[in-house]
N, C-alpha and C positions, 0 to 999 in steps of 0.2 A: 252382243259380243264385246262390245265396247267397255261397256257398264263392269262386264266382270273382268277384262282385260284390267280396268282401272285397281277394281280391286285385290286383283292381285298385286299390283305393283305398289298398292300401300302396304301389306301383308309385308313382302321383302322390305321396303324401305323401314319401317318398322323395326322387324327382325331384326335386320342391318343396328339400329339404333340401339337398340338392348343388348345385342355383340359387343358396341363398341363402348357402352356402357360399365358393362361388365366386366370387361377388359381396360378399362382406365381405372376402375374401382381394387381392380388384382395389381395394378401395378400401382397403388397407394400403398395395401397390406403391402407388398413387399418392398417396400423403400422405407415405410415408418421403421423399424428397425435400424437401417442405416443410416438416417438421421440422428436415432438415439444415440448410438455410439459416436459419431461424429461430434456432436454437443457433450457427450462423456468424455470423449480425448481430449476437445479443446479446454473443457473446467479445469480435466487433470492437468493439462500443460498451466494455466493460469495458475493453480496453487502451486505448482511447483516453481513456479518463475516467483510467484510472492516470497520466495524465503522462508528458514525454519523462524526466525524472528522477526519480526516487525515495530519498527517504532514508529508509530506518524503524528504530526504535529499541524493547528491548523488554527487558523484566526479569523477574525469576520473578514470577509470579500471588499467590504469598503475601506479596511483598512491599508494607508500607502507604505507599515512598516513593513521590515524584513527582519522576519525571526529567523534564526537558526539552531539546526536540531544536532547536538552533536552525541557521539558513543565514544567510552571506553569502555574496551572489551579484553576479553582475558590478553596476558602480552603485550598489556598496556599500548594497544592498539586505539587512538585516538581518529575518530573520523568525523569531517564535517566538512564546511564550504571549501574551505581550503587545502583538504586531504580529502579528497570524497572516498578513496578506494582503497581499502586494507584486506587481508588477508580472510578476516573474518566479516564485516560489515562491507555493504558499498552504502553512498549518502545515493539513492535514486533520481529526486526532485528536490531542487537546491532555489526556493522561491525567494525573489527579489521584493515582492510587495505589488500591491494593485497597478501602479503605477509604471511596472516595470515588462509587464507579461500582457497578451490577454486572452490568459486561458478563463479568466473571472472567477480565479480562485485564489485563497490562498492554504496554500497546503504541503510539506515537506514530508519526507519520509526514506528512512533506510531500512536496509532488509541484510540478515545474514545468510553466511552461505555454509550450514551443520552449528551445532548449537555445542563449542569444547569446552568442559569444565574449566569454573572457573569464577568470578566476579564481572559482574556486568553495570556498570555507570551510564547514566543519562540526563542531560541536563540543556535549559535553553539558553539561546544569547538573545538580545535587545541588539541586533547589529547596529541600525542606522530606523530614525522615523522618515529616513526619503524628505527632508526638510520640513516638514508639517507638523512642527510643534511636538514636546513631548507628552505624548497621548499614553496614558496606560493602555494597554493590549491584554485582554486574554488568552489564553492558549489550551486549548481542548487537544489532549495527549491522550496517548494510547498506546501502550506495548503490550503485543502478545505472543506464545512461541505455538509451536504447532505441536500436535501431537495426536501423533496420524492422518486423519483429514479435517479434524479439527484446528482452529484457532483458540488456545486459552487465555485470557485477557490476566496478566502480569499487577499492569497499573492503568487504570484510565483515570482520569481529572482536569480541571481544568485551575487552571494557574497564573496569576497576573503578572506581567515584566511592567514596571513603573515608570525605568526611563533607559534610552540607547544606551549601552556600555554596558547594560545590568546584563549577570548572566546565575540562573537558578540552579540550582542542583536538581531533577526531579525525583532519581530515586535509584539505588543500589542495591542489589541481589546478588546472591549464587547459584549458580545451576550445575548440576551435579547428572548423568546418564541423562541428560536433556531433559532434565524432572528443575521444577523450581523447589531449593532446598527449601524446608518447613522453615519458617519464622527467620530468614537472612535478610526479610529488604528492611532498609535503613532510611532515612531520610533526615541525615546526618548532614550538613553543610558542606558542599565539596566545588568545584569546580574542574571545567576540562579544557575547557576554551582560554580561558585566562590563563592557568598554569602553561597551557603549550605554547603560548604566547609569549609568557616570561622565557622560556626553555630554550624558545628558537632565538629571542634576542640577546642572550647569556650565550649563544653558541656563536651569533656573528660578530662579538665583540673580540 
């Protein structure tokens, strides 16, 4: 009596066990779904928070300068360290140099907020080398606009600043229905940082 008494109670505890099996396995199916979407909301909120434009800017991690990335945008809208937030652009990450941060990057970037017709400038500064002698810098650039959940790459390169003070022009276009107009970018010698800098000194004099 014992003997079967026993094996019934493994019989149940068993049973028991494939219930509750089976039932942790039904409540995976019906959650993997919910997950999906959750990871789908939060991508779509990321590209949406990235901007229809993006310009980023970036230098070796060893290095202790501080580049700066600045835009002129339709409306002669100039943004950078020193104006980070226009109408059209904001400057997002405004990096000081190795030396100054330690995220152990270096890396800038702004992003627009609708893409209006119009002419669009971008160019870099040589702020300061943070004391450390002047060292030429490269600078691995990138602008792209969106178009639809795509990112379409504008201009990517990478480009030398040779000494503090210098400032490059990287490259001028038109954008038209948020389309880049055929054959508009230039790379024509301009500056944005310097000129707004003669502008503001001619205004407090």
């Amino acid at each position: 009596m014992t003997r079967q008494r026993e094996d019934s109670m493994s019989i149940v505890f068993r049973d028991l066990l494939m219930l509750l099996a089976l039932l942790m396995l039904t409540l995976v199916v019906l959650l993997i779904p919910l997950i999906e979407i959750k990871q789908e909301s939060a991508q779509t909120e990321i590209e949406k928070a990235a901007g229809d434009m993006i310009a980023e800017i970036s230098w070796t991690s060893d290095s202790p300068a501080d580049i700066d990335l600045w835009t002129d945008a339709p409306g002669e809208e100039k943004v950078g360290y020193s104006m980070p937030f226009g109408k059209i652009f904001n400057l997002v990450r405004d990096d000081l140099g190795r030396d100054v941060d330690y995220s152990g990057l270096n890396y800038e970037f702004s992003f627009s907020r609708g893409i209006p017709d119009g002419r669009y400038r971008f160019s870099i500064v040589y702020y300061t080398d943070n004391g450390q002698g002047e060292t030429p810098v490269d600078v691995r650039i990138s602008i792209r606009h969106r178009q639809g959940k795509l990112m379409i790459p504008i201009y990517e390169d990478v480009m030398t600043l040779d000494y503090p003070g210098q400032e490059k022009g990287i490259v001028t276009f038109t954008m038209e229905d948020k389309k880049l107009v055929p054959d508009s970018r230039s790379f024509e010698p301009f500056d944005i940082f310097h000129s707004t800098l003669k502008q503001s000194q001619t205004k407090s004099k």
